[in-house]
Each structure stands twice: as C-alpha cells, then as structure tokens.
C-alpha positions as CSV (number, residue, x, y, z in Angstrom):
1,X,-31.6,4.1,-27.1
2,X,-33.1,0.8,-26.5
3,X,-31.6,-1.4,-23.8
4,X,-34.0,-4.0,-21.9
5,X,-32.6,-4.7,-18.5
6,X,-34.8,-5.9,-15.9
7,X,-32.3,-5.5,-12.8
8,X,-31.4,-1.7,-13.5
9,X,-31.1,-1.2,-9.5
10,X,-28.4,-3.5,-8.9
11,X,-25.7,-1.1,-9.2
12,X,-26.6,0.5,-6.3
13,X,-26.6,-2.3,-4.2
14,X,-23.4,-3.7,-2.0
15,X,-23.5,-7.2,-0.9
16,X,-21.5,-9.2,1.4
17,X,-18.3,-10.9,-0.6
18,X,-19.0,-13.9,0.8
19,X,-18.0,-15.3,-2.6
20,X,-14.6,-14.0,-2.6
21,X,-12.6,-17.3,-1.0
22,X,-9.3,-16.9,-2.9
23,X,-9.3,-13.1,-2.7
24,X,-9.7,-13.6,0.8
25,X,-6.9,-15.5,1.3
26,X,-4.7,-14.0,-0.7
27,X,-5.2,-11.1,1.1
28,X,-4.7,-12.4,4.2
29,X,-1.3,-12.0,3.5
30,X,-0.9,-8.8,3.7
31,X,-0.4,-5.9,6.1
32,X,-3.7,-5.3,8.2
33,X,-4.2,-1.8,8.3
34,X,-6.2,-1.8,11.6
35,X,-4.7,-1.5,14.8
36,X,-5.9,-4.6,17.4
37,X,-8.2,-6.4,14.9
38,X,-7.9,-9.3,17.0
39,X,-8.9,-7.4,20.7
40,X,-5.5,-9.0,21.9
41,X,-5.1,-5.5,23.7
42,X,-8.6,-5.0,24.6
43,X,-10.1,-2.2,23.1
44,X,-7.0,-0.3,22.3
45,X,-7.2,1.4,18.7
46,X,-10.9,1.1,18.7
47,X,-13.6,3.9,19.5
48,X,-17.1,2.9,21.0
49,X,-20.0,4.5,20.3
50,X,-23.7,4.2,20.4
51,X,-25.9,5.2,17.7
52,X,-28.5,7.5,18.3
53,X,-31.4,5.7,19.7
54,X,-28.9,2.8,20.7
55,X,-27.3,0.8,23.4
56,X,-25.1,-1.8,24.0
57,X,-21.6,0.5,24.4
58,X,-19.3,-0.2,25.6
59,X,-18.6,-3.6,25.1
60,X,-16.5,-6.2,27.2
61,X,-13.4,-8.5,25.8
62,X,-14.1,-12.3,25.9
63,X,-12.5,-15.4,25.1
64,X,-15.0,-17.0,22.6
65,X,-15.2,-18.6,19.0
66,X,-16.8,-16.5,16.4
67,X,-15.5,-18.2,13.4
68,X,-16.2,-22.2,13.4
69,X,-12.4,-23.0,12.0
70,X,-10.4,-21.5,14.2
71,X,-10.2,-21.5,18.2
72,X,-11.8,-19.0,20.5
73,X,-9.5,-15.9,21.3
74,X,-10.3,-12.5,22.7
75,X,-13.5,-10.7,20.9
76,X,-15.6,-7.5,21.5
77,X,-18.9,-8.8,23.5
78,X,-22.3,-6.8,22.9
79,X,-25.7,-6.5,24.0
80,X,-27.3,-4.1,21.9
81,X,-30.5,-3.0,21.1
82,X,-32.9,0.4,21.3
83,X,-33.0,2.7,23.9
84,X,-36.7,3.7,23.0
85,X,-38.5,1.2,20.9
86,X,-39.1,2.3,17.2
87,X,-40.9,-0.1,15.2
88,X,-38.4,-1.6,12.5
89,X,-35.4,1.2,13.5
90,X,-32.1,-1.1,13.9
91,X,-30.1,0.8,17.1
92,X,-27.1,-0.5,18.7
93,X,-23.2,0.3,18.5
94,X,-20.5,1.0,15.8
95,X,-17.1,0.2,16.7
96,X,-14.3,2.1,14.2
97,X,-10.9,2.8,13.5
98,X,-9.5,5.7,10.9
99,X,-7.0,3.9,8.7
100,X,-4.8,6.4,6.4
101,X,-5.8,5.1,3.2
102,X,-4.8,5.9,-0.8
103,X,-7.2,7.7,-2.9
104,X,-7.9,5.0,-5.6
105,X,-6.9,2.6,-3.9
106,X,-9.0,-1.1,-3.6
107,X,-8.9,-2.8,0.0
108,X,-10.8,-5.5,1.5
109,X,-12.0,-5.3,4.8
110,X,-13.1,-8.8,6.6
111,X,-14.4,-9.7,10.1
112,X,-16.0,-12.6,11.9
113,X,-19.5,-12.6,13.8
114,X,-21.5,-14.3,16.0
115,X,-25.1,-14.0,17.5
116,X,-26.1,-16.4,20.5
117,X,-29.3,-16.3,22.2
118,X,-30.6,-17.0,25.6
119,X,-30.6,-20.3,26.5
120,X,-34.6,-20.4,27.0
121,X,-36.3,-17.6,24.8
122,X,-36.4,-16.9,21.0
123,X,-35.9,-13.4,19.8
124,X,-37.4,-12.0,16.6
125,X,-33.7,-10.6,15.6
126,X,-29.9,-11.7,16.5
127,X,-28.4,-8.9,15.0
128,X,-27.5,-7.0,12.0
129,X,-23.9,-6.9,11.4
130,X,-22.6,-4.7,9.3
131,X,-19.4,-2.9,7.5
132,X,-18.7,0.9,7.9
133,X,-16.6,3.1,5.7
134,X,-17.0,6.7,6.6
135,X,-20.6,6.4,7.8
136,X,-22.1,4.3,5.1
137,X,-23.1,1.0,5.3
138,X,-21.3,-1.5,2.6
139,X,-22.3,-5.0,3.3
140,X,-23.9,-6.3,6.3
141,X,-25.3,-10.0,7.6
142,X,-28.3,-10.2,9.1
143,X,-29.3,-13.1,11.5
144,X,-32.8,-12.8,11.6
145,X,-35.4,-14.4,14.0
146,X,-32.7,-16.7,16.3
147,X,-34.4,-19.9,18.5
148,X,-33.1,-20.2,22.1
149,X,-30.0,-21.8,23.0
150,X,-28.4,-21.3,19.4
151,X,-25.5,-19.5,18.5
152,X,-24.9,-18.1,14.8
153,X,-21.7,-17.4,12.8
154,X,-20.6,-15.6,9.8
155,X,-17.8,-13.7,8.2
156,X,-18.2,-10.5,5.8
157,X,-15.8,-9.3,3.6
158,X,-16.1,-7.0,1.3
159,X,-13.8,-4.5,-1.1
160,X,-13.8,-0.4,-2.0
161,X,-11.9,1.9,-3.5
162,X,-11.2,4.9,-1.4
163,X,-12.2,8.4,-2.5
164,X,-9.4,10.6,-1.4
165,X,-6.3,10.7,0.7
166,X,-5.7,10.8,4.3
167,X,-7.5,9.2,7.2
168,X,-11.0,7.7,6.7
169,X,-13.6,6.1,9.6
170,X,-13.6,2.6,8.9
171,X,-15.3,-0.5,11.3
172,X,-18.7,-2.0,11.8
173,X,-22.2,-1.2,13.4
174,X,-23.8,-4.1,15.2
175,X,-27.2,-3.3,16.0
176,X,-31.2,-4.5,16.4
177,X,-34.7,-3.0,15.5
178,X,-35.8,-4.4,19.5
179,X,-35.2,-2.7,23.0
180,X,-32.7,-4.7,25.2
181,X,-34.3,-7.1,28.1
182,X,-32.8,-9.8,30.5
183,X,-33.4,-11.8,27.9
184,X,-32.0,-10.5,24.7
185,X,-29.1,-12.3,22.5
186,X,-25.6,-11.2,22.6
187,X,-23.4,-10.4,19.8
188,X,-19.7,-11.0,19.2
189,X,-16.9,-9.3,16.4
190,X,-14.0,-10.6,16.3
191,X,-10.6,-11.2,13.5
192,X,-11.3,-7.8,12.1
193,X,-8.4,-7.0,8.8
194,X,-8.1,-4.0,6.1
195,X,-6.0,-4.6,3.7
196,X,-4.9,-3.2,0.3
197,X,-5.1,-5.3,-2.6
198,X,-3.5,-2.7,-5.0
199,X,-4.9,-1.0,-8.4
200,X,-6.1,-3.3,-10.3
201,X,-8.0,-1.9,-13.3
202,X,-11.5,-1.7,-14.6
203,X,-11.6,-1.9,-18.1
204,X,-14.4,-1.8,-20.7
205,X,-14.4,-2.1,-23.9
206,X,-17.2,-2.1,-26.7
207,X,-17.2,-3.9,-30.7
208,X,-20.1,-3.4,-33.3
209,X,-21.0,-0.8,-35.2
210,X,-23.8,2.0,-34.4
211,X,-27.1,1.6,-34.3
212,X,-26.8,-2.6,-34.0
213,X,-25.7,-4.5,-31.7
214,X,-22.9,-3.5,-29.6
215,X,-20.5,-6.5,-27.2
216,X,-19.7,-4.5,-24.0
217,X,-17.0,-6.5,-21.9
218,X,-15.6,-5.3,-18.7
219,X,-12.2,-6.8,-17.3
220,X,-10.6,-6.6,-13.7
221,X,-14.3,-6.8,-12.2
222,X,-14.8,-8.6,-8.3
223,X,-15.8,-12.3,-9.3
224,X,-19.2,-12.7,-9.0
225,X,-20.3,-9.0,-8.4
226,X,-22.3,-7.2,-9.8
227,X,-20.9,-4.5,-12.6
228,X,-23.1,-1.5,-14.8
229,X,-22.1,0.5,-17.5
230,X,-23.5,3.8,-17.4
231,X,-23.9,6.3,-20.2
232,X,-24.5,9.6,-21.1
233,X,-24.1,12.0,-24.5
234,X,-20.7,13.7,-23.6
235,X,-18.0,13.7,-21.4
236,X,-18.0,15.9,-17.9
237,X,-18.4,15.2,-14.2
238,X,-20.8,13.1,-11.9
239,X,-20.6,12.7,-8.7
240,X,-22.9,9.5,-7.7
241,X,-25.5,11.0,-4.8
242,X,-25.3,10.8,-0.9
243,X,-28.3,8.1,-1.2
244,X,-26.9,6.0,-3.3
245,X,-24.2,2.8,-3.0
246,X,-21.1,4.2,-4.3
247,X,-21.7,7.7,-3.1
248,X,-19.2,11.0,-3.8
249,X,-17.6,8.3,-6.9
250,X,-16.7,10.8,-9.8
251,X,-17.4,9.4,-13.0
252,X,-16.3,11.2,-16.1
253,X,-19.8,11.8,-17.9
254,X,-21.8,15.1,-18.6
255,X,-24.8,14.9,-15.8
256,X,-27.7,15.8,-18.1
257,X,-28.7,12.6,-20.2
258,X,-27.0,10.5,-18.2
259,X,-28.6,7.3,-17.5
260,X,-27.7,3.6,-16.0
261,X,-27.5,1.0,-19.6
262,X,-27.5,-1.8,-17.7
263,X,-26.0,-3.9,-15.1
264,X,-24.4,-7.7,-15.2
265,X,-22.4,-10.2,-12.9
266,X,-18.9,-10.9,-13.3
267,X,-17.6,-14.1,-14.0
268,X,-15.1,-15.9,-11.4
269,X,-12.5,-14.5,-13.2
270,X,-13.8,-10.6,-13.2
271,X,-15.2,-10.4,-16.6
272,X,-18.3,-9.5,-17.7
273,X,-19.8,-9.7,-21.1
274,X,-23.0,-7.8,-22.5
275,X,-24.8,-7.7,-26.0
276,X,-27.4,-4.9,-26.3
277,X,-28.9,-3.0,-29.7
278,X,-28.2,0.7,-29.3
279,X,-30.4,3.3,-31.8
280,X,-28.9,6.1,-33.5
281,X,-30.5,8.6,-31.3
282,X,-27.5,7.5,-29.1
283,X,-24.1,6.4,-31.8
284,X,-21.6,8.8,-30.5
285,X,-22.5,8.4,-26.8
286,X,-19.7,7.8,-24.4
287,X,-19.7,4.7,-21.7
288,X,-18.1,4.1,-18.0
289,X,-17.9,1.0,-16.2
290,X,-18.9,1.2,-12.0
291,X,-17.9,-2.3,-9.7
292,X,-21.0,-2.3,-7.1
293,X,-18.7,-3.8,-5.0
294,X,-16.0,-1.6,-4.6
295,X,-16.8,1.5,-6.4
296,X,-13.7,1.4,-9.1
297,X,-14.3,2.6,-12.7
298,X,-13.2,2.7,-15.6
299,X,-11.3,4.7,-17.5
C-alpha cells in the first residue's frame, strides 16, 4: 500500500479549539456539568492539588477579569511554580472536579485564563494552562516569555468523547518549568463549563475501485480539526496506547498490520475529503476514522 502523507503524527496531537466560535456558543446553552465553574462559592466542588515537584496550592478567590469581554468576577488566583528547580520540568497545581459522564458521549469543556507579571521584572514563562480529563493533558495555552507590567488572556475549549460510564477527573493544571520568587507572575482560571453536546456521528465512507484511487470522506468531524483514517487487514480490537492522544480509544481493527493511512483537516462544516492510490497488496483492507480532537470514531 502506497499512501504519501507528510503529517502522519497529527493524529496524535490535541490542540486547543480555539476555532470552535459557534460550537462554543451553542453550547453555552446548555447544562454545565461542573459544580462552581464560576468560584461564586469559593472553592466549593473543586479539589486542590499540587503536582509532584510543584507549588502554588492552594489558591485564593479574587475579583478579577480573565476574559477581555466580560466584567471581572470571582476567579481562582495562583502562584505556581517548582518546588526544586528542574531544567525544562513544568510544576505547579491542577484543580479538578469528577463529572458523571456517558460513555460515548462528546462534551466540550471551556475556561478562561490569565497570566500577569510583576510590575518591574520579565519572566521567561507566564504559565502553561492546560485541560485535564482523567490525568491526561488535552489542549493547553502556553504564554511564554511575559514582559513586566503585562497581563495575558486566553480561553481554551476543547471536546472528547468519554470512554466509559460513571465519574471521571476532569479540570486543569496550571503550572511553570521555573521555581517561585517574590517576583514571579501570577496566574488566574476562571468561567470554567462542561457540557454535552450529544452523539453526533463520525462517518466515513470510501468510492473507487481496488488498486486505484480511492475518495475517503469523513462527515460529523470538529471544524477545522484534524481527522486520520487508520487501517489494518481485518477486523478485531485496538486499544490506542497510554502515550498516545486518544489513549484507551477502542477501535475495531486487528492489531497486527495495523497502520495510520493518513491524516487531514476538516472543513468548517466537519468534512473531510481525501484521494489516495491504494495497491493490491492491501484491496480487501478495512478502514476507521479517529477525530484528534475528541477521540470519536467511526463506525
């Protein structure tokens, strides 16, 4: 089988949805699935925790504005940083909730951030924001080297799928690759929401004959993310590994032969389209669909 592809790796990689404005809103809408989002109640519904070289927990409740367009309300306050410097090791706090969620289910979580830095000194890093579902990292922001009096802002959303039934560990890790000094930025989270936006399907679907070229065109993609189609010579079960995006997702191929064809964007509307010659080593071959984004398949 011959498929050129020079971004094979994609799949594997979750980015920020920063893209998603309408699904955003839309969702919005909906019932937010985590208790306090807004720190109206302090820290009530949240747990606090350091990581394992970090500081910076626990935090304090402030009145400040961590998202441009909208006024400044109650938000978790952090300093956070290494508790013994590592070079390049990002240490600081995570800050989660355990939603009950529905196994194959798609929800979008969303939450704004800010960094602000001393009023006098630069610092090499504002903070690395990023989004937690049961321990893994799914998107993340990064502020990078941050001048002196300067305050940063962003919002990450991003959507998954959950795995199974029941409760799952869901929130964010703030942290920094730098020890914490008199002098180091602070960090703010604020507006966090988990919501469900339903089931909507993956589909794919292939035309052409075998060997030639073959039109692969996935439906009910997220816009503008990032989709692969993975093959392998017979059906079975494979569970994507623990170092990989999209980790413990079962897809219904045989694990020996398998192999990643390609990967592609979506559209804005959730489609993605493909040509690609495929030999006759490989006619007979049977195909799934993976979103990066939020881990749905198809069928």
């Amino acid at each position: 089988m011959h498929f050129t592809n020079r971004n094979a790796g994609c799949i594997l990689i979750v980015a920020s949805a920063l893209a998603l404005v309408g699904a955003a809103a839309s969702s919005s809408l909906a019932q937010n699935l985590f208790t306090n989002g807004d720190f109206a109640s302090g820290f009530t519904g949240w747990t606090q925790r350091n990581t394992a070289n970090g500081l910076g927990s626990p935090g304090s409740i402030v009145n400040f504005q961590t998202n441009q367009g909208q006024p400044a309300s109650p938000a978790a306050r952090y300093v956070v940083g290494q508790r013994v410097y590592y070079i390049g090791q990002a240490e600081g706090v995570e800050l989660v909730q355990q939603p009950s969620l529905v196994s194959g289910g798609t929800y979008e979580i969303t939450c704004d951030w800010a960094a602000v830095s001393h009023p006098q000194y630069i610092n090499g890093e504002g903070g690395i924001f990023e989004i937690l579902v049961d321990g893994q990292s799914i998107a993340y922001d990064r502020v990078g080297i941050i001048p002196s009096n300067t305050t940063v802002r962003g919002t990450l959303t991003v959507q998954f799928t959950a795995q199974r039934n029941g409760a799952h560990e869901i929130g964010a890790r703030i942290s920094r690759p730098h020890t914490i000094d008199p002098y180091s930025p602070t960090q703010y989270v604020d507006h966090f929401s988990l919501t469900s936006i339903g089931r909507r399907a993956l589909t794919l679907t292939r035309t052409g004959s075998c060997p030639g070229t073959i039109n692969f065109t996935v439906n009910g993609a997220t816009p503008f993310g990032y989709v692969g189609v993975v093959t392998a010579p017979s059906v079975g079960v494979f569970i994507i590994p623990g170092h990989m995006t999209c980790a413990g997702t079962q897809l219904n191929l045989s694990p020996s032969g398998i192999r990643l064809l390609f990967t592609a964007p979506a559209d804005g509307s959730g489609v993605m389209s493909r040509n690609g010659y495929i030999g006759s080593g490989a006619c007979g071959w049977v195909y799934q669909a993976i979103d990066a984004t939020t881990c749905r398949v198809s069928q």
